[in-house]
KOLSE-680176 format. One record per residue (C-alpha): residue number from 0; residue in one letter; x, y, z. Coordinates in steps of 0.02 Angstrom, whole numbers. Layout:
N
{bamar: NUM	vomi: a	x: X	y: Y	z: Z}
...
//
This chain:
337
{bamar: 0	vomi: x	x: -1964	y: -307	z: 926}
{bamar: 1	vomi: x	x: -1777	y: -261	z: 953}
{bamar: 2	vomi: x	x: -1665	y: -239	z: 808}
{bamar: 3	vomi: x	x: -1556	y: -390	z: 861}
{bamar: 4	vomi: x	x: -1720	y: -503	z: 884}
{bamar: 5	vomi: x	x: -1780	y: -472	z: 707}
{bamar: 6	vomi: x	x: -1599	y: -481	z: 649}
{bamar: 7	vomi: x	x: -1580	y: -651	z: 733}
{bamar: 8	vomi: x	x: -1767	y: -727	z: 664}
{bamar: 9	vomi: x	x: -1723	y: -686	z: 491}
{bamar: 10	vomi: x	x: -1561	y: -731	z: 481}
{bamar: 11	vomi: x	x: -1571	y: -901	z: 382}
{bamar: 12	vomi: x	x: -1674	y: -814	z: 267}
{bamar: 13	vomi: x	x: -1546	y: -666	z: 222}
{bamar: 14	vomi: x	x: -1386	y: -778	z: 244}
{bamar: 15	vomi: x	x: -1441	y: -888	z: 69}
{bamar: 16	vomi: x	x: -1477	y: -719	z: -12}
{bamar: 17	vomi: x	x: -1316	y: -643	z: 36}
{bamar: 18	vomi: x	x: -1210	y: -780	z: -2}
{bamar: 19	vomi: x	x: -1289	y: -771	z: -151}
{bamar: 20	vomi: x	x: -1268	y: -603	z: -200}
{bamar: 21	vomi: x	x: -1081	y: -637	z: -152}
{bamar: 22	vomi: x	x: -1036	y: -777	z: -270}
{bamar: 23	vomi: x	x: -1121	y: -661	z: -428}
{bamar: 24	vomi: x	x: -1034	y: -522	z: -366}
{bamar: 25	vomi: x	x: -854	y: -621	z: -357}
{bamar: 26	vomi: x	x: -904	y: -713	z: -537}
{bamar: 27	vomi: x	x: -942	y: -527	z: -620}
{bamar: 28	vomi: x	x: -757	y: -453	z: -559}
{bamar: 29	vomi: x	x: -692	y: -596	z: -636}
{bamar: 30	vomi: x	x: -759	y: -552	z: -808}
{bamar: 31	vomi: x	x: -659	y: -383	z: -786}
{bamar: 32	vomi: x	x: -499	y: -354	z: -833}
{bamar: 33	vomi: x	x: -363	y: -316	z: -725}
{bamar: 34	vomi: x	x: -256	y: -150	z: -777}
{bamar: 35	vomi: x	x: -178	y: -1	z: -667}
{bamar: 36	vomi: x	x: -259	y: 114	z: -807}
{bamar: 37	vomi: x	x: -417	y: 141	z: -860}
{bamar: 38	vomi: x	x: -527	y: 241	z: -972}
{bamar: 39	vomi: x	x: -729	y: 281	z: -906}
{bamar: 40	vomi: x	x: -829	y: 268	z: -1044}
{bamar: 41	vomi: x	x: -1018	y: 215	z: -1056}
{bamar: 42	vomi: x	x: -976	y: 21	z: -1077}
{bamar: 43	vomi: x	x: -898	y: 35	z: -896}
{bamar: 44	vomi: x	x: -1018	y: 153	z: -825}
{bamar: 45	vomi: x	x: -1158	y: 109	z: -720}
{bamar: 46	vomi: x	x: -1311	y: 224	z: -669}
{bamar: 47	vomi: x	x: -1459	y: 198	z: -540}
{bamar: 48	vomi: x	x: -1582	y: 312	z: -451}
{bamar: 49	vomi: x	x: -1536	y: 350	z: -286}
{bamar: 50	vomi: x	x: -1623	y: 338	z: -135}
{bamar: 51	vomi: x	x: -1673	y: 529	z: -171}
{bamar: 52	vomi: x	x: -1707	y: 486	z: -357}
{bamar: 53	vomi: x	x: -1847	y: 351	z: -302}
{bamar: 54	vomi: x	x: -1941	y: 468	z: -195}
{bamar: 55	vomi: x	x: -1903	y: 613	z: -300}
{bamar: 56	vomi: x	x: -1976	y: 486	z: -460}
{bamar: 57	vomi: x	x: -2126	y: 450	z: -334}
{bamar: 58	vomi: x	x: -2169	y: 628	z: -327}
{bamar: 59	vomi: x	x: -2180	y: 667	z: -484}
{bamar: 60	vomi: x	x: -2301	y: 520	z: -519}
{bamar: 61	vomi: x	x: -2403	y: 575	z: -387}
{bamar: 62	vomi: x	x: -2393	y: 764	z: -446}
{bamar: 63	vomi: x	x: -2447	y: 711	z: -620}
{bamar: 64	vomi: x	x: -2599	y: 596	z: -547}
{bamar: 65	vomi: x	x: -2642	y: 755	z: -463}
{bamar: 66	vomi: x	x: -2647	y: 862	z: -592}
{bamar: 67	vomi: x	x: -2735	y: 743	z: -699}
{bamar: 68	vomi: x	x: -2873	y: 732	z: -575}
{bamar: 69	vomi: x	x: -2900	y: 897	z: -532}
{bamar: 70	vomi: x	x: -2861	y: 974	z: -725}
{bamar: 71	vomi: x	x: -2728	y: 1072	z: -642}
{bamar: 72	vomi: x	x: -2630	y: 1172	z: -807}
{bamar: 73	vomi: x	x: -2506	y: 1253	z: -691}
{bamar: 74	vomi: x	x: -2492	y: 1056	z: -598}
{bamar: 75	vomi: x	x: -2438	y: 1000	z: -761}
{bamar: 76	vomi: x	x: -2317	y: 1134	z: -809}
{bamar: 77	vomi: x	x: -2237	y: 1075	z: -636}
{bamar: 78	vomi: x	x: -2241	y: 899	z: -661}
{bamar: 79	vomi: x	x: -2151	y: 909	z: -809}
{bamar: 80	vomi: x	x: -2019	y: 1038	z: -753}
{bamar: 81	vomi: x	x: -1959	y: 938	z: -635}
{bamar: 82	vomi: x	x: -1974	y: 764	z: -745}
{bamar: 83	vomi: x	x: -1862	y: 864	z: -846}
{bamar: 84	vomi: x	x: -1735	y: 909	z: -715}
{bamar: 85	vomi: x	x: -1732	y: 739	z: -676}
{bamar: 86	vomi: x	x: -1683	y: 684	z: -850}
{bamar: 87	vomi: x	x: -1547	y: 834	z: -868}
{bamar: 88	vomi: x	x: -1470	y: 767	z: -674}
{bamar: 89	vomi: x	x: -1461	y: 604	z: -748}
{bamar: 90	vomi: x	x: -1367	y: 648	z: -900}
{bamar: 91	vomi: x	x: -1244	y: 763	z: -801}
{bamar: 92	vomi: x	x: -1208	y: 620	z: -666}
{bamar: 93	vomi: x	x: -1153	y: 506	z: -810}
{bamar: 94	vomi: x	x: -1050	y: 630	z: -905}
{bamar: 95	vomi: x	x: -979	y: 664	z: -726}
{bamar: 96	vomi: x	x: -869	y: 504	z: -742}
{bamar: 97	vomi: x	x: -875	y: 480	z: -941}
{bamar: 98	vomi: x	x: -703	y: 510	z: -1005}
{bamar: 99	vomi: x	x: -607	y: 497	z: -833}
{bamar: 100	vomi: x	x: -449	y: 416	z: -833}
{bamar: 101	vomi: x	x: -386	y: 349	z: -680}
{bamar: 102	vomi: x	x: -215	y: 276	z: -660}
{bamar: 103	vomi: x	x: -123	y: 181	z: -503}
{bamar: 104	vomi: x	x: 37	y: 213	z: -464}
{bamar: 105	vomi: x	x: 145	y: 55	z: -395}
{bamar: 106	vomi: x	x: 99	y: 54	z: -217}
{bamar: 107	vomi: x	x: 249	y: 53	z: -54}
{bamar: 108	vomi: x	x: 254	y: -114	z: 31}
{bamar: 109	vomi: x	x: 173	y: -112	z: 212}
{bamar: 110	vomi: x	x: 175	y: -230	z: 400}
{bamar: 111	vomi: x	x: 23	y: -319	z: 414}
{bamar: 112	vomi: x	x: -96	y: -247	z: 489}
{bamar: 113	vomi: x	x: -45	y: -61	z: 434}
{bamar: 114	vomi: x	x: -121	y: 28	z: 307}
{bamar: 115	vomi: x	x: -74	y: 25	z: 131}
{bamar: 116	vomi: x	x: -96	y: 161	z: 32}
{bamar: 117	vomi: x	x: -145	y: 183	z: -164}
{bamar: 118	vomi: x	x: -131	y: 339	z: -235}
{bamar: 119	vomi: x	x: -229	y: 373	z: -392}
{bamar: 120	vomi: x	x: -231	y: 505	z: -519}
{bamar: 121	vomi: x	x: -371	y: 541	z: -582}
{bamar: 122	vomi: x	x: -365	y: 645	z: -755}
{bamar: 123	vomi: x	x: -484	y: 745	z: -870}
{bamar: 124	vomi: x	x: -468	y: 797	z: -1023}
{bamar: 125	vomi: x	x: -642	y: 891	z: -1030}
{bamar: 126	vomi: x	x: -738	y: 1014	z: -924}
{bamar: 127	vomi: x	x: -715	y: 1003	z: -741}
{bamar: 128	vomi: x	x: -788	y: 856	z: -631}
{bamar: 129	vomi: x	x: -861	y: 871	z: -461}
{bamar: 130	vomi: x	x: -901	y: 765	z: -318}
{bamar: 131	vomi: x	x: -798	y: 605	z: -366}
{bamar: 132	vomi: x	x: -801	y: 464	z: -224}
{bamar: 133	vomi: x	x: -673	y: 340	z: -240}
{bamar: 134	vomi: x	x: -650	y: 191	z: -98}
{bamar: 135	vomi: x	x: -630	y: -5	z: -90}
{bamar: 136	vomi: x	x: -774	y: -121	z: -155}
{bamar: 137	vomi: x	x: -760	y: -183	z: 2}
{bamar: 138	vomi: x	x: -760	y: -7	z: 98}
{bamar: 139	vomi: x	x: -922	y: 70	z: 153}
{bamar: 140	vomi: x	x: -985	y: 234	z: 86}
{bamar: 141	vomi: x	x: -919	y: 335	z: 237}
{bamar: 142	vomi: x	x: -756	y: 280	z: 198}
{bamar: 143	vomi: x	x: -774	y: 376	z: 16}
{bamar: 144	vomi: x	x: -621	y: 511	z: -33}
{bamar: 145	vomi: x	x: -697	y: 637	z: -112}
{bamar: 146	vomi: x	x: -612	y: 739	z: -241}
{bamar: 147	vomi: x	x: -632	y: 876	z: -373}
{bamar: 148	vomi: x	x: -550	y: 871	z: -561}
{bamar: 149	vomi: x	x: -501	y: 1040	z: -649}
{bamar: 150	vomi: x	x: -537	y: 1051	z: -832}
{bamar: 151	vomi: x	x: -401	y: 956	z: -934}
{bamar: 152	vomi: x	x: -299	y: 955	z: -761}
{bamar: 153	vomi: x	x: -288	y: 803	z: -638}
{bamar: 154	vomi: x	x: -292	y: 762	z: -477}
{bamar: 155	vomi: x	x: -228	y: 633	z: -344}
{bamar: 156	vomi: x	x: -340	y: 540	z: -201}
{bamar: 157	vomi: x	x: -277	y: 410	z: -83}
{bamar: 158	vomi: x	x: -368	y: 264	z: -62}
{bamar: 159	vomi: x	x: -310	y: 144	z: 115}
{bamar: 160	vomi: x	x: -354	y: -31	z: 135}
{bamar: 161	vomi: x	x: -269	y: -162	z: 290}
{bamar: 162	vomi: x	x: -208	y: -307	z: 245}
{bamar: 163	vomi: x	x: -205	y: -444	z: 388}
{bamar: 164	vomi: x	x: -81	y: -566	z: 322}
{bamar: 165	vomi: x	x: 99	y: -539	z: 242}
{bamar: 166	vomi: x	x: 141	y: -591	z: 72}
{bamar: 167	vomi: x	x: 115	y: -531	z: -93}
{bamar: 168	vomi: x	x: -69	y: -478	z: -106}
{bamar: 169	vomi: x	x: -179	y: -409	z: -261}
{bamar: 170	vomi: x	x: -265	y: -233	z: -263}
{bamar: 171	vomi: x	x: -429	y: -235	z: -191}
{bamar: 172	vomi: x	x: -549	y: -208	z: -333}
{bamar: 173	vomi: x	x: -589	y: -19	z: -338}
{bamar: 174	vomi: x	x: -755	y: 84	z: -363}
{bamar: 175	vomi: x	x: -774	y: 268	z: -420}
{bamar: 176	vomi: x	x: -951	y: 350	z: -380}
{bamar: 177	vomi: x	x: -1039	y: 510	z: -410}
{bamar: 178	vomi: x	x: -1192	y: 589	z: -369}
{bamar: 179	vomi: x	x: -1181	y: 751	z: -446}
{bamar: 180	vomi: x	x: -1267	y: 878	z: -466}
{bamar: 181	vomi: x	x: -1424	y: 834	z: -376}
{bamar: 182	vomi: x	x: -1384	y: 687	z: -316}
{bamar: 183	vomi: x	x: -1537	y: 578	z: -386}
{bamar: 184	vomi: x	x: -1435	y: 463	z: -468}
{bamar: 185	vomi: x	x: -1281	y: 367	z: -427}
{bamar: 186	vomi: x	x: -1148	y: 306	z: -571}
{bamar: 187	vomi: x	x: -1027	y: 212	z: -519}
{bamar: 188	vomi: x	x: -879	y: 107	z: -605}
{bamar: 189	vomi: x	x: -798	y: -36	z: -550}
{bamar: 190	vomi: x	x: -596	y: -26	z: -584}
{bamar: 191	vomi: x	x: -483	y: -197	z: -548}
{bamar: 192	vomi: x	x: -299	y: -127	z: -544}
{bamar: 193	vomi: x	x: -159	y: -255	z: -584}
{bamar: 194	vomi: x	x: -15	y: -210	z: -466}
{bamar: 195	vomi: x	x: 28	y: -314	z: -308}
{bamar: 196	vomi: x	x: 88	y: -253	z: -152}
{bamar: 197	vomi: x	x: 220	y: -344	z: -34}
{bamar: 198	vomi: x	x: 151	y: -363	z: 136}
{bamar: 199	vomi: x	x: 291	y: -409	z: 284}
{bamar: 200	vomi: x	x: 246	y: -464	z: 426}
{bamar: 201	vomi: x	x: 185	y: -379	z: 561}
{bamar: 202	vomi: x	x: 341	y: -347	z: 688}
{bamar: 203	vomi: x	x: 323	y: -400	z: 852}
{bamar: 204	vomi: x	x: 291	y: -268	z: 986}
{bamar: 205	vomi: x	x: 370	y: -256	z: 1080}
{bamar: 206	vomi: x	x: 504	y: -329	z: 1023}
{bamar: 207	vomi: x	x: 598	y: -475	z: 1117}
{bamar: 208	vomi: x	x: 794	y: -452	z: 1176}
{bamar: 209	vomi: x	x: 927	y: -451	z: 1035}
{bamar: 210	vomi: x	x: 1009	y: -609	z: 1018}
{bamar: 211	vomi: x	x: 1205	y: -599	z: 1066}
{bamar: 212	vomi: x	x: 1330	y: -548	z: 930}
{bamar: 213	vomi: x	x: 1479	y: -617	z: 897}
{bamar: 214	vomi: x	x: 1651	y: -566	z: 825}
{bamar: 215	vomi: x	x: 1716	y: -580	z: 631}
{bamar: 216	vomi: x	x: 1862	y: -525	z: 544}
{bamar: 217	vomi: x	x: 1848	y: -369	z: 448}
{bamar: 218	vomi: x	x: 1795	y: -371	z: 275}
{bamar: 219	vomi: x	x: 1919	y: -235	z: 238}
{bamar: 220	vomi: x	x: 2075	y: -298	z: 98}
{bamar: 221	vomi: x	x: 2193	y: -251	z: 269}
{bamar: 222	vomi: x	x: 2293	y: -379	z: 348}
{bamar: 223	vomi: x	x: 2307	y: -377	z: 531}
{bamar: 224	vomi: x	x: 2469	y: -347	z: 609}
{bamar: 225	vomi: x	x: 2578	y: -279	z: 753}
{bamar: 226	vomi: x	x: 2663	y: -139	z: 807}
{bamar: 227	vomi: x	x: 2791	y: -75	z: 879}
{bamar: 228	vomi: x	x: 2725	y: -60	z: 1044}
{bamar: 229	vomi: x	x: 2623	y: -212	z: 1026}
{bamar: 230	vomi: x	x: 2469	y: -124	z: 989}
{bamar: 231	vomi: x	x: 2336	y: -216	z: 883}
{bamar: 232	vomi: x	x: 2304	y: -112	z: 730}
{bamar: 233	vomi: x	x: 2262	y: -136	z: 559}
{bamar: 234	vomi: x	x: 2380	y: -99	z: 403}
{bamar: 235	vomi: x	x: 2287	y: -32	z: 243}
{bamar: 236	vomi: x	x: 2324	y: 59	z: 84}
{bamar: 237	vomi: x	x: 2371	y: 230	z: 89}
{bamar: 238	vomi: x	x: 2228	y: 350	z: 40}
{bamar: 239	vomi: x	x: 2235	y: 538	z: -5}
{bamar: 240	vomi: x	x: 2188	y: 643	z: 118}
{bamar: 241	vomi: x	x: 2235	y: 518	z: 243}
{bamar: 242	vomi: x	x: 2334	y: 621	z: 407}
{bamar: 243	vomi: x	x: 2515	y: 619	z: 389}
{bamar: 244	vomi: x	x: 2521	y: 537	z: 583}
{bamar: 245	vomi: x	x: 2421	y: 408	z: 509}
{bamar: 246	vomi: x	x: 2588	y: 347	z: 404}
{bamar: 247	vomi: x	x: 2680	y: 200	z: 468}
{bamar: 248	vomi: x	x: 2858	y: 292	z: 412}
{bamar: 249	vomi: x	x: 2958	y: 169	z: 482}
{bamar: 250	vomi: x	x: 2865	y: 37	z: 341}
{bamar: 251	vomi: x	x: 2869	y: 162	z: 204}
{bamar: 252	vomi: x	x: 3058	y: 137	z: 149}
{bamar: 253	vomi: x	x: 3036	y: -56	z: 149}
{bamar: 254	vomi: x	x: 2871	y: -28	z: 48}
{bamar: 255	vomi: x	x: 2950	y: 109	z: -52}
{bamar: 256	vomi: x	x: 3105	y: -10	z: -131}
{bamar: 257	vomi: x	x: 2993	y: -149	z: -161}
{bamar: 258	vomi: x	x: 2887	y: -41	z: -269}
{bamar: 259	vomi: x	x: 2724	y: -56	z: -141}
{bamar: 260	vomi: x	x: 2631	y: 110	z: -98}
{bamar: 261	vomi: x	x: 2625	y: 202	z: 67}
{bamar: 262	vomi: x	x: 2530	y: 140	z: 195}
{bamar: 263	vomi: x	x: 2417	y: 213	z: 332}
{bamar: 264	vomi: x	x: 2352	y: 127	z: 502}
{bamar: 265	vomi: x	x: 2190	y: 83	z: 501}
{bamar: 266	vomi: x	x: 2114	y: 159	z: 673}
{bamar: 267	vomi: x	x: 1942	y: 54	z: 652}
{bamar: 268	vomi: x	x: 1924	y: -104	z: 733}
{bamar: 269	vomi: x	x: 1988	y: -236	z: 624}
{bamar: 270	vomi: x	x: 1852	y: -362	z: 698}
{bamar: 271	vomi: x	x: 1671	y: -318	z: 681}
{bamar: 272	vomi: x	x: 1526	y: -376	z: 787}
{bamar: 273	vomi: x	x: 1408	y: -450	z: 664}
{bamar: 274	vomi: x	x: 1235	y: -521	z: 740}
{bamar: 275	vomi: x	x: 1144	y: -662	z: 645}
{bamar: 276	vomi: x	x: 968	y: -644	z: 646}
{bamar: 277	vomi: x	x: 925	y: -854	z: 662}
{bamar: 278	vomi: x	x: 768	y: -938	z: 657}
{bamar: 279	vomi: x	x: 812	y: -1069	z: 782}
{bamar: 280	vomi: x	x: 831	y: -893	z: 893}
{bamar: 281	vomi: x	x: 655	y: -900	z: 916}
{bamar: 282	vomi: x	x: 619	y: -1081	z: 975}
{bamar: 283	vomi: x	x: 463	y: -1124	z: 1050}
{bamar: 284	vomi: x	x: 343	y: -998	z: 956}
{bamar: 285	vomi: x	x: 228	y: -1043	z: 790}
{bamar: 286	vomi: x	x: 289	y: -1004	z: 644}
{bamar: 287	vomi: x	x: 209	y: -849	z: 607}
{bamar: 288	vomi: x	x: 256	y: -765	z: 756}
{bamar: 289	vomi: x	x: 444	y: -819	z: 717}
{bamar: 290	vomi: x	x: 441	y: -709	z: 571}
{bamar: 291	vomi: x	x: 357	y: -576	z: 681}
{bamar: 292	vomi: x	x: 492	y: -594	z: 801}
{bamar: 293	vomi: x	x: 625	y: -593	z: 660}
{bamar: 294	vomi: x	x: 556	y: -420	z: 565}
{bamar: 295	vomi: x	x: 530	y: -343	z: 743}
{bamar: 296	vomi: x	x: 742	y: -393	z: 756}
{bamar: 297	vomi: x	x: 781	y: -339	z: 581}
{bamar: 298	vomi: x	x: 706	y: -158	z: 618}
{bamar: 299	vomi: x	x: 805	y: -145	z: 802}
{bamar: 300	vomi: x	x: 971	y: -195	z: 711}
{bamar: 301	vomi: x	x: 935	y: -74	z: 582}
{bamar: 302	vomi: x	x: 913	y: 70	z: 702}
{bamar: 303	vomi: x	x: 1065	y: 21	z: 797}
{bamar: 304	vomi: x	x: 1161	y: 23	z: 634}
{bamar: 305	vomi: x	x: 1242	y: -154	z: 670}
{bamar: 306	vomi: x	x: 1291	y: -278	z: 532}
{bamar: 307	vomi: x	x: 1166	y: -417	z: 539}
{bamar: 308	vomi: x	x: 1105	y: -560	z: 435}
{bamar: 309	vomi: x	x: 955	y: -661	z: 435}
{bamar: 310	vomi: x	x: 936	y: -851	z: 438}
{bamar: 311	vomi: x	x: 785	y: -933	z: 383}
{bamar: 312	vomi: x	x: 738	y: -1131	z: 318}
{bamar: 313	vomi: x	x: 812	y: -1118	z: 147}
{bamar: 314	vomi: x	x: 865	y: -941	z: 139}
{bamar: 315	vomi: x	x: 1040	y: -854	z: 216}
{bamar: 316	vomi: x	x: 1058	y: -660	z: 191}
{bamar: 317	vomi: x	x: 1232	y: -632	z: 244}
{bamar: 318	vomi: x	x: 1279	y: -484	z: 360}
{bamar: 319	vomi: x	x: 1244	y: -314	z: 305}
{bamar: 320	vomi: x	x: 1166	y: -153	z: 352}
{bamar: 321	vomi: x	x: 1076	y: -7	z: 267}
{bamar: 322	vomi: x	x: 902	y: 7	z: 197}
{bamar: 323	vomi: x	x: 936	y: -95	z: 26}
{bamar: 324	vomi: x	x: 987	y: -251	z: 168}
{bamar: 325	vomi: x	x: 849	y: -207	z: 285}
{bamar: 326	vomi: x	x: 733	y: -207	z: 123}
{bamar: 327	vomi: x	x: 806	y: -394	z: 83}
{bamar: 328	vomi: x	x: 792	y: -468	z: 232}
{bamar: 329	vomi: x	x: 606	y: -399	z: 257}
{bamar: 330	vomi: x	x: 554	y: -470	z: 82}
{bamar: 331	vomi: x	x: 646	y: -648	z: 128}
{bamar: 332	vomi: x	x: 525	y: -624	z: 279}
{bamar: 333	vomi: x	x: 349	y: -580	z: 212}
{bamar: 334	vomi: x	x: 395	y: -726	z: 47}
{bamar: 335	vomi: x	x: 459	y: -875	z: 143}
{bamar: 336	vomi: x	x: 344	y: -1024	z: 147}
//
């Protein structure tokens, strides 16, 4: 029978037991505590046989039957050798992870739908550790890191997980693994890390037309004025280092007896084009792909290095530019409800 038939038949009868197994699974991470640091010891340890270590076990019990039957001296001396090795590998794959300390550090926010990363030390303060797996409960065993720990040194793995919706989202519970040296048992702890990560949302792509900019007065302390020869030009404080053509000399005097400072033209523009960034910009789409719309805008104004600000329901983030302002307007974005 194909494996989608028999996966199809007993379907009702698996779905109850997996559900199940989900709900004790969900109540038992509850019961752990959640901290970006923790300490392995054999209260947080868990060890089974493997795959290996069953049939490995089931050998052994057949070896002994066999030397039993057949009064085999040499069949017993073998039985027992490797019932011994057994009981050594098992001891070694716990001590692999007993006394590990592994710590988070604060994670980078992402887009949804891109990877976040964790990075976690991992540190020893005994003899050296080998074959250490660390992934998501979630993750399946191909997508283990595996990593190596000097003696009283540490070491860093990266851990990825995707999250699918922006906000502010908990660390997936963690597991650490071994299976060394033989690899008839695994141990395994399960690690529930505090921090939070900020999710934005995912920018649209690609990304819709700019909406048009319009003109403000300067935000310099300058007042505008006229010269001369009826150019437009702005009048500021005199700074050093400023050009000497840069003077207005005919306005120095006047400034001069009424105890002012020099003063220098201001060559910028003394209006800047500052785009708003407006929710009602993006009319006619749900909600969610508004803000996708909007963080797909604030990362085009960014590059184009243009003073913008973002309007939202409830929130204004006047016009600015530069990653601290692109930073604010993304975390308006990924925490508006």
């Amino acid at each position: 029978m194909p494996a989608a038939a028999l996966r199809a038949r007993f379907q009702p009868l698996l779905h109850p037991v997996l559900a199940t197994r989900q709900r004790f699974r969900a109540w038992w991470q509850q019961r752990l505590p959640r901290t970006d640091t923790q300490v392995l010891t054999q209260r947080n340890i868990y060890i089974l046989p493997s795959r290996a270590g069953l049939m490995f076990g089931a050998t052994v019990i057949v070896l002994l039957l066999a030397s039993i039957n057949y009064q085999l001296n040499l069949g017993y001396v073998l039985t027992f050798l490797l019932a011994g090795s057994g009981l050594v590998s098992m001891h070694l794959t716990h001590n692999t992870l007993r006394g590990l300390t592994l710590q988070l550090r604060p994670p980078k926010p992402a887009f949804a739908g891109s990877p976040v990363v964790m990075d976690v030390t991992l540190g020893s303060t005994g003899p050296a550790r080998y074959g250490i797996g660390l992934r998501t409960e979630s993750g399946s065993a191909d997508s283990l890191t595996w990593i190596n720990v000097e003696a009283g040194g540490q070491a860093h793995a990266q851990v990825s997980f995707v999250p699918l919706r922006r906000g502010l989202h908990e660390m997936p519970v963690l597991t650490v693994e071994t299976r060394f040296p033989l690899g008839l048992f695994r141990a395994w702890s399960v690690w529930r890390p505090a921090a939070t990560v900020l999710v934005y949302p995912q920018p649209e792509h690609p990304p819709a037309p700019l909406p048009p900019s319009h003109t403000s007065p300067s935000d310099t302390a300058t007042a505008r004025r006229v010269s001369d020869g009826g150019e437009v030009e702005g009048i500021r404080t005199y700074r050093r280092g400023d050009p000497l053509k840069l003077v207005v000399w005919k306005k120095a005097a006047r400034y001069l007896e009424t105890g002012g400072d020099l003063v220098s033209r201001d060559t910028s523009a003394a209006a800047r084009h500052e785009l708003w960034l407006d929710w009602h910009h993006c009319a006619g789409l749900p909600p969610e792909e508004r803000l996708s719309r909007l963080a797909a805008w604030v990362q085009v104004a960014e590059r184009g290095h243009a003073r913008h600000g973002l309007r939202l329901p409830g929130l204004e983030i006047p016009p600015a530019h530069g990653e601290d302002h692109q930073r604010r307007c993304l975390e308006g974005l990924a925490l508006w409800q």
